[in-house]
Steps between C-alpha positions, in 0.01 A plus 500: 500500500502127418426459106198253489592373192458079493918385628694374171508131469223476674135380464454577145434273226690693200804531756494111594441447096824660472846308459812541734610748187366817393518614174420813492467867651117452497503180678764628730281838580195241567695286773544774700124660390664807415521728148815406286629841509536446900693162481749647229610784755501237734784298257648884441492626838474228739681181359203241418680226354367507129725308225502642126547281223632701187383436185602653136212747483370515835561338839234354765531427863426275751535382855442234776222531735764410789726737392208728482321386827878496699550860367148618671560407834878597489358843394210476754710432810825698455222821433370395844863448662619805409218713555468596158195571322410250242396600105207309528346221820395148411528137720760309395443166269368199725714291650738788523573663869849630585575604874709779559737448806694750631836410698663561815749405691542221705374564858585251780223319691139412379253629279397854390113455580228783439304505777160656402251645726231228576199552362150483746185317312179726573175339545168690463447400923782646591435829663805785483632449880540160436634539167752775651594296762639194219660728297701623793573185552615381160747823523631375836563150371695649174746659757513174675561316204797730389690453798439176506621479193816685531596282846484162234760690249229583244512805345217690518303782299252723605258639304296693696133491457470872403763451196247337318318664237128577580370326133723184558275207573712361748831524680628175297416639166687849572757274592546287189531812283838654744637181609802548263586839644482370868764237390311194705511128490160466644159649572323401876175611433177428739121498546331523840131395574296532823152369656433679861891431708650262251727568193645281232803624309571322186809602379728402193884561386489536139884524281500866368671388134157286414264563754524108579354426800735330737330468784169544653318408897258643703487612895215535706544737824283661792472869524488482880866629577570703203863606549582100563282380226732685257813413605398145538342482168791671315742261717337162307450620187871541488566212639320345243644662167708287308843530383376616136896668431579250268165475269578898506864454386375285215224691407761835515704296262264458256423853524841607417489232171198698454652817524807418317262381187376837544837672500569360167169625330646826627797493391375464123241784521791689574724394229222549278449842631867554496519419110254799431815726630224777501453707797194355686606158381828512647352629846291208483749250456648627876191465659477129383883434506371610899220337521673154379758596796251535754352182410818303492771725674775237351332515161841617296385576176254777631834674633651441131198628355496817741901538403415497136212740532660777695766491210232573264385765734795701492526420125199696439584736784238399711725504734806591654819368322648454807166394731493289167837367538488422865165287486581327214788386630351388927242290279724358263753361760187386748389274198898367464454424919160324471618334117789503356444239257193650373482609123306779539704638789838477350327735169421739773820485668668556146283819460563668793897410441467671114249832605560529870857462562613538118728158590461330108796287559338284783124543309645351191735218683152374684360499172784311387453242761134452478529435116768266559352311810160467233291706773392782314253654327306766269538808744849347567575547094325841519762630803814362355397653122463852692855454650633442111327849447676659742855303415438638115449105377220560312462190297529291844220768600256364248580143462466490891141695490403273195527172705309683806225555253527076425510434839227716637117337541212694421405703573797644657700428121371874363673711804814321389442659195568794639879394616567416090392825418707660738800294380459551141435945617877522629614309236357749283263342305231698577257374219493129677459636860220710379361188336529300808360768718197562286461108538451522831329795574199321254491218753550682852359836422547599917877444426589798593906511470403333126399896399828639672716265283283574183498850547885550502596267205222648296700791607816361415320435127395890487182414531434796764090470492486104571782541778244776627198318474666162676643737792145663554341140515786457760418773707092359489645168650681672747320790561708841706817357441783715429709222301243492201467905538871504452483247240227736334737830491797255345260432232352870437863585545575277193242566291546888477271634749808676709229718689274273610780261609645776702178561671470177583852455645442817702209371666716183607760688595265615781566146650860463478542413892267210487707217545292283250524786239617396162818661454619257253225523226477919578903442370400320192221796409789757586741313288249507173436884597887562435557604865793283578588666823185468632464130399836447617382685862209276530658107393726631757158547758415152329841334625514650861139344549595191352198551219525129396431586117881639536608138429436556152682878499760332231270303286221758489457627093310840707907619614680384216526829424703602850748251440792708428432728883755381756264520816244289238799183508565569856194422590436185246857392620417465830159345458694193265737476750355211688485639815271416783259753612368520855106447507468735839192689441 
């Protein structure tokens, strides 16, 4: 149901009193006549574009109305495009409409027109043979009128009268809600009127992006021959159409401006959503990263996006290592076809090369390159300073996630955060990545990987209850996933509860053949248990599946303590080795 609420923006004198800034959560909750609590899981959940200004004590916010007002209707009309539900239904700001045109390819000849059953004007006079009698008619001209039609290289669509819904109002307004799925250029729509033998049929040819009418005439016919009438009437009014192709081309331009606008308002509700890294979040990044692509099929940053979040998929074993792998991968070299010079593309490109095929030497050359050519930036810092993880440079590591952090905009600045903490973690000092983490996880509270991090160098500390507590926050986030469950017996593991940590690790066990089951962290909790064989049995599981947390086999503090096994440096051997894996799922 339609929220009746007055539209934002919009007839209302304390709105109009407003500035082009808003500087607060209260102001921002009233331009969109909703409660504050709703508009701040809008900013957590749904990316609405609100700034923060930090102070010493405390920090405010504050946001642009057309920030705020372009956000709305991005929301509105990708909910609608997709078929999703939306949170909550409201008209977009005035002024504001965005088409949504979907696109096909090119056909040869004319126009794709929608030829809609005429419609027959009742009088109170009329009496119901006569009425029958017109309505046949109308049905015989329609037929006339397609072939007509189709013998001047149109392209007609039927619609047939009884595919309209019994509570439309009319034909043409059934129309202008599914003219986007019938993929037309225009709508012939038509009205027929009689007095005793004589009919007049006004009829119009309106373009189905804008419902601009292009053209409009009327007929006047006898109902003495009936079967000639028809074909003589549907004979001159296609004579008479115009050549309307081009005003359609334009107007299907526009559209795809329109739709490529769109695209991009996609693409960062799915970044956004991507940043969470938490379970539902992550899911909804793909549907926008797919969203933005049905929009604007050449729109290469919603394949980079899609290639970045099926990495974080598999990270958290939401998926497939493999399916992971493989997905990652298609989208990342789509968005090198469509852009190669893109940014944001190349970052993707670079991920897939260090967690899909394992290939650091080309990730960190590109990175290399970018720096040099002075096209680079924040998430390009925050790649290259996880390659100096994994290449044991761990003062590169954290110089290189320090300048991300300088280079990053809010509020995107606190996830890179997350990237020094991780640095400063395999370096070993676990008291600043802690700091760091706890940093962040004050600001983005949703973050769920934030928890993972700060759980195991609170457990590197020996601080066994706060590594438990962070993991169980986790496993909120990202609720049913084995990962944090895994995480969870590593921890009880640690802390002394050998029983419970068993039980746990027996239950997972149960789950073993899943392909997205975390062998790698089930090692780690095996590995703290003393079990080295069985640790050992299951990084192997880890490798074979091409776990992508296996990167990090030879930096990770958890199997410091397997160092001195020979199948334990096989393993890390071969994973430093540089070679390139195949992505085949």
């Amino acid at each position: 149901m339609q929220d009746t609420l007055i539209p934002f923006g919009e007839d209302d004198d304390s709105s109009r009193s407003l500035g082009e800034r808003l500087d607060s959560w209260k102001e921002v909750a009233s331009f969109f006549r909703r409660q504050v609590r709703t508009v701040q899981l809008w900013e957590k959940d749904e990316g609405l574009p609100v700034h923060r200004q930090h102070h010493k004590k405390q920090g405010s916010v504050y946001a642009y109305r057309h920030e705020l007002e372009a956000w709305w209707v991005a929301r509105s009309t990708i909910a609608s495009a997709s078929g999703r539900s939306q949170v909550a239904h409201g008209p977009p700001a005035k002024g504001k409409s965005i088409e949504v045109v979907v696109q096909r390819p090119d056909s040869s000849g004319g126009m794709r027109i929608l030829a809609l059953p005429f419609e027959v004007m009742r009088s109170a006079a009329d009496n119901e043979p006569e009425q029958q009698f017109v309505e046949q008619f109308a049905r015989g001209l329609q037929n006339d009128l397609v072939l007509e039609l189709t013998r001047s290289e149109f392209h007609p669509v039927i619609l047939p009268i009884n595919a309209i819904p019994s509570q439309a109002s009319s034909a043409l307004a059934w129309a202008n809600e599914i003219v986007t799925e019938l993929e037309v250029d225009a709508i012939l729509t038509g009205v027929i009127r009689h007095s005793d033998r004589q009919v007049r049929i006004s009829i119009q040819m309106i373009r189905a992006s804008d419902l601009l009418c292009l053209w409009s005439d009327r007929f006047d016919a006898e109902l003495d021959d009936t079967f000639d009438t028809q074909a003589e009437s549907a004979r001159r009014i296609c004579l008479a159409l115009p050549d309307c192709q081009a005003h359609c081309t334009k107007a299907n331009k526009h559209g795809l401006n329109a739709n490529r606008s769109l695209a991009s308002q996609a693409c960062s509700m799915g970044f956004h959503s991507w940043q969470q890294r938490g379970s539902l979040a992550l899911r909804k990044a793909v549907h926008y990263f797919n969203d933005a692509i049905e929009l604007d099929p050449r729109c290469a940053e919603a394949y980079a996006g899609l290639a970045d979040t099926y990495i974080s998929l598999s990270y958290s074993h939401l998926m497939p290592a493999r399916q992971g792998a493989s997905r990652a991968w298609k989208a990342a070299q789509t968005a090198l076809h469509l852009s190669a010079n893109s940014i944001k593309v190349k970052n993707a490109y670079i991920n897939t090369l260090i967690h899909c095929t394992w290939n650091l030497q080309t990730a960190e050359q590109i990175c290399r390159e970018m720096i040099d050519a002075g096209r680079f930036d924040a998430r390009t810092m925050q790649l290259y300073s996880s390659i100096m993880i994994l290449r044991n440079r761990h003062q590169d590591s954290i110089r290189l996630a320090l300048r991300a952090c300088e280079l990053a905009q809010e509020p995107d600045q606190i996830h890179f955060n997350g990237q020094v903490s991780l640095a400063y973690f395999y370096s070993g000092d676990y008291d600043n990545a802690v700091s760091f983490m706890r940093r962040m996880i004050e600001r983005q509270p949703q973050y769920m990987m934030g928890y993972i991090l700060l759980g195991r160098a609170e457990a590197q500390r020996g601080n066994w209850d706060e590594a438990i507590s962070a993991f169980t926050k986790g496993n909120e986030l990202s609720p049913g996933s084995n990962f944090n469950k895994a995480l969870l017996a590593y921890a009880y593991a640690g802390s002394g509860e050998m029983s419970l940590a068993g039980s746990m690790l027996k239950k997972l066990s149960a789950e073993r053949d899943k392909e997205n089951f975390p062998a790698y962290d089930v090692s780690a909790a095996y590995a703290a248990l003393n079990q080295e064989q069985e640790a050992l049995d299951y990084i192997r599981t880890a490798f074979d599946r091409r776990d992508m947390m296996t990167l990090f086999i030879g930096q990770d503090p958890r199997f410091f303590g397997l160092q001195n096994s020979s199948r334990f440096r096989q393993l890390a051997s071969s994973i430093q080795a540089d070679g390139v894996l195949s992505v085949a799922p």
